[in-house]
N, C-alpha and C positions, 0 to 999 in steps of 0.2 A: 803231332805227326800222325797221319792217318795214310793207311794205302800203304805203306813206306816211302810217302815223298816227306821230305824234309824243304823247310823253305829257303832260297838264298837271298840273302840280302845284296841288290844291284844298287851302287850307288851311279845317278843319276846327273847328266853334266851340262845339261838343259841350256840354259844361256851362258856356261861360263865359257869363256876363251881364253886362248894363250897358255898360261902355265899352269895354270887351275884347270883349265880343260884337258890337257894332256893327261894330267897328276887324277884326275876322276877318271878316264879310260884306261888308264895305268889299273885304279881299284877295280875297276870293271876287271878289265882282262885276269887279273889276279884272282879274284874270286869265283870267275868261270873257270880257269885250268886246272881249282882243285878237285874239280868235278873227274870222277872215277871214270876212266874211259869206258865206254859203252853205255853211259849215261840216258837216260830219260828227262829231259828238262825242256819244264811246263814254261810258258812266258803268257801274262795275261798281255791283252793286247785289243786296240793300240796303245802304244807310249807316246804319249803327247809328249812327254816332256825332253822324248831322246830326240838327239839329231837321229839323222838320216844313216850317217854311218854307223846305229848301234846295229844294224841289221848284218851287216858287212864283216862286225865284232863277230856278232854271233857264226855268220858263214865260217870265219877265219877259225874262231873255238871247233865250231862242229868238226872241223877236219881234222883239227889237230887232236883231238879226245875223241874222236868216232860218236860224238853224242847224235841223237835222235831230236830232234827239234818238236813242240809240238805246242801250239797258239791255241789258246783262248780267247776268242773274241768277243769282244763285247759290244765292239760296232765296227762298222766297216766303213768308210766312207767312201767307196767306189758305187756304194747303194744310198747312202745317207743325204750326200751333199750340202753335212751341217756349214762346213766351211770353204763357199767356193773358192775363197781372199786367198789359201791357201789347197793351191794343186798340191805338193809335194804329199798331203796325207794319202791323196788317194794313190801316188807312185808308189808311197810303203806299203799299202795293201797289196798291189802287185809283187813288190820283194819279197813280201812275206810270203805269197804264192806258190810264188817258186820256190824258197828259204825251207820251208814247213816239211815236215816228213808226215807230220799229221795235224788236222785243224779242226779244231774244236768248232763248230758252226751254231747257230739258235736251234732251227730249224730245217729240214729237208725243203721246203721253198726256199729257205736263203742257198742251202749246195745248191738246190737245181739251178738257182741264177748263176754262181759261178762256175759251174759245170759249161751251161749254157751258154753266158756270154763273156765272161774273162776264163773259160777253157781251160780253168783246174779241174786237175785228177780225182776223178769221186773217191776213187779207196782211198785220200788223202781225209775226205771228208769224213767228220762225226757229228750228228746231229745232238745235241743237249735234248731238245723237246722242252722245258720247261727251265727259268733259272731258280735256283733254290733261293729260302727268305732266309738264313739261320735264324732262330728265336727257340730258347729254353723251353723245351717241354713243358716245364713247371709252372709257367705262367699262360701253357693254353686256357683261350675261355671255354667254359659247358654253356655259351648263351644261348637261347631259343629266341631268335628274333622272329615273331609273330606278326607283326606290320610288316607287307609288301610293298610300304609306296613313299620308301626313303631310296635316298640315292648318294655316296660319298664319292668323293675325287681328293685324290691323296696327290701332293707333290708339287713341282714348279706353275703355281697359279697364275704367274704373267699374262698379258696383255699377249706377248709377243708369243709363248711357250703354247698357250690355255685358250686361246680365244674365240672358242666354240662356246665358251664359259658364262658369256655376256646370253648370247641367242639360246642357247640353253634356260637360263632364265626365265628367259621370255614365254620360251615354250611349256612349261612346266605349269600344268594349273596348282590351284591353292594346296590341295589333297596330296599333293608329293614334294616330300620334304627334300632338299638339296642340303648338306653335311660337306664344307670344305675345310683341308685341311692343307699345310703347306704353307708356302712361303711368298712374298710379291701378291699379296691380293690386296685391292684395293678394295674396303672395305663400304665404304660412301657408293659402290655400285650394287651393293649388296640387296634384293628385293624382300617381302618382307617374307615367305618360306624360306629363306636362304641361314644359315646357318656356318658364319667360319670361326671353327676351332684355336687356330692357332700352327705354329708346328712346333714337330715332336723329334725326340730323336727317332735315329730308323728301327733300330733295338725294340721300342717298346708300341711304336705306332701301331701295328700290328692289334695289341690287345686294348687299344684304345679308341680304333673306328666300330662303328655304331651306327651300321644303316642299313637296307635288307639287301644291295646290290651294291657295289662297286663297280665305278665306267670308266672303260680303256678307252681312251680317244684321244685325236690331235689336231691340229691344226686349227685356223679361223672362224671355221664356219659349224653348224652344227646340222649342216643337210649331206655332209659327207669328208673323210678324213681327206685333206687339202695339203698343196705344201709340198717341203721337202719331209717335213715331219710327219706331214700325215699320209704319204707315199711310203716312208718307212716302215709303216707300219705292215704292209704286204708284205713283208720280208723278215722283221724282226721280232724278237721275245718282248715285251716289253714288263720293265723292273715292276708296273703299278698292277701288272696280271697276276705276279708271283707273291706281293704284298696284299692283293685279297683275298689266293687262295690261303696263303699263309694265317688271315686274320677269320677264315671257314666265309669270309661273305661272297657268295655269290656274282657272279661277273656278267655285267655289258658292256658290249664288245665291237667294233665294227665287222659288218659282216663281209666284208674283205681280206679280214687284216689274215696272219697266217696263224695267228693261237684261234681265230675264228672256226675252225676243223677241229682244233681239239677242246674247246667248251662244248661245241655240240655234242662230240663222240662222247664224253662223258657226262652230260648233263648236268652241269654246274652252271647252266646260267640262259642268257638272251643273246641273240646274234641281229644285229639290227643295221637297215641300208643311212641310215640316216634318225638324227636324235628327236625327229618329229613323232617316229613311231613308240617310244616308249610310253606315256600314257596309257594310250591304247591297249598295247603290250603287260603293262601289269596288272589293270585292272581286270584282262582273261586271267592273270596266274590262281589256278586252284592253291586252297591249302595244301590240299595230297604234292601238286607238284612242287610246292614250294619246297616244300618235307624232302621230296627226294632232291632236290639240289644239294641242302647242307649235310641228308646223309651220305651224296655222294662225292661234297668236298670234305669228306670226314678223312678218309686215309690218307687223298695231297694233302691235306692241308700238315696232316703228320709227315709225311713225304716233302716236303719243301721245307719243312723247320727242319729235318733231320738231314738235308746234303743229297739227297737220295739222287737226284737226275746229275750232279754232276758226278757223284763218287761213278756212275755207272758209264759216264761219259771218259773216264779219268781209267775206268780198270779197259774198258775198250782200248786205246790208247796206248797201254800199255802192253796187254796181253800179249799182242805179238812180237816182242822186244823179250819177253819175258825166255832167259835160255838156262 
């Protein structure tokens, strides 16, 4: 327990129906009403897994306990469009909208969208700025990576997910090493700089990449982030950003995306239109600048293993409830 939130356990009723289903919103309601009236209660969010009416639950709790309601997002799909087959996700995003007393957002690009164009309340909004990696202290690295002309991608390697992956390759001459790590990679596509680890758990991945940059990107192509996923990326935090700063390596980045403003302002890394330009791009990097990227992913990087952007996202939040 940190902050003084404690955690509730929500049991979850996902596809059961009939009697099963009733008898889990039964648990639900039960373990929401012993919440001390004038409550503070955190929900990450979305809930894939809830129907539509946990939102309803939660309305019907909030009034009867005066609780304060307050979402953590971690994706939105009124922005994402992972799942068109299903509208109803992006109707919960709106419930939640309205539902919310306060909402935990990525980014000030993602509020201004919802400010902008589904017309929530900014004071509802809080911006996170970064999501934290947790990873023990004790197992930070002291490495001094002296080669500038490796490059790691950490996470869902697919075809479908990664597929900038291929033309990346391609583009990449001899002298720049490629380090992938994660899962769904077909290895037989593998050129011969190319490099796949394996994957790891998320625990320790961290102290186990090994490259002088880590690259945030999406979608198809490698001439620019494409897609619904690579659209996302204008708007959202992404998990593979906070896993390099986490791991002290250095970031490229699309120079679109919305963490693209905060690599620059603090100079941990490269902001690039498109993957054709990297080459180019590291072979200007001096030593001296290189030095200053990992001196100045030295405190995030202590800041992202330690909670720091949400614990600060979490006492905002609450401060004004506080009586």
């Amino acid at each position: 327990m940190q902050l003084g939130i404690s955690p509730l356990p929500i049991y979850s009723a996902g596809s059961a129906q009939g009697i099963k289903r009733k008898f889990l919103h039964g648990e639900q309601l039960s373990k929401l009403l012993t919440l001390p009236a004038g409550s503070v209660l955190f929900i990450q969010y979305p809930m894939y897994r809830m129907k539509r009416d946990y939102v309803d639950l939660l309305r019907r709790v909030k009034a009867l306990r005066k609780l304060r309601l307050v979402f953590l997002v971690h994706d939105l799909e009124v922005i994402r469009h992972a799942f068109p087959e299903n509208p109803d996700l992006a109707l919960r995003d709106a419930e939640m909208f309205s539902t919310a007393d306060r909402i935990i957002v990525h980014n000030s690009r993602m509020a201004d969208f919802l400010v902008n164009t589904h017309h929530v309340d900014r004071r509802k909004l809080i911006s996170l700025g970064l999501f934290d990696y947790l990873t023990p202290k004790s197992h930070m690295r002291q490495t001094d990576i002296s080669q500038k002309m490796s490059i790691c991608i950490a996470g869902n390697l697919s075809p479908d997910k990664s597929g900038y992956i291929n033309g990346l390759m391609d583009l990449l001459p001899d002298d720049i090493s490629l380090n992938l790590y994660g899962i769904n990679f077909d290895q037989s596509t593998a050129d011969r700089h190319v490099t796949y680890h394996g994957s790891f758990d998320a625990d320790i991945l961290p102290d186990i990449l090994d490259s002088s940059f880590g690259l945030v990107w999406d979608g198809p192509v490698p001439d620019t982030c494409a897609g619904n996923m690579g659209e996302y990326m204008r708007y959202n935090d992404p998990h593979k950003a906070s896993l390099y700063i986490s791991a002290g390596i250095p970031v490229i980045i699309w120079s679109e995306a919305a963490l693209a403003g905060f690599i620059r302002k603090r100079h941990i890394g490269l902001t690039v239109s498109s993957l054709e330009e990297i080459p180019d791009r590291l072979r200007k990097i001096t030593d001296e600048e290189y030095s200053s990227y990992i001196s100045n992913l030295y405190p995030l990087t202590c800041r992202v293993r330690d909670g720091y952007f949400l614990k600060a996202a979490v006492k905002e939040a609450i401060d004004p409830y506080v009586r």
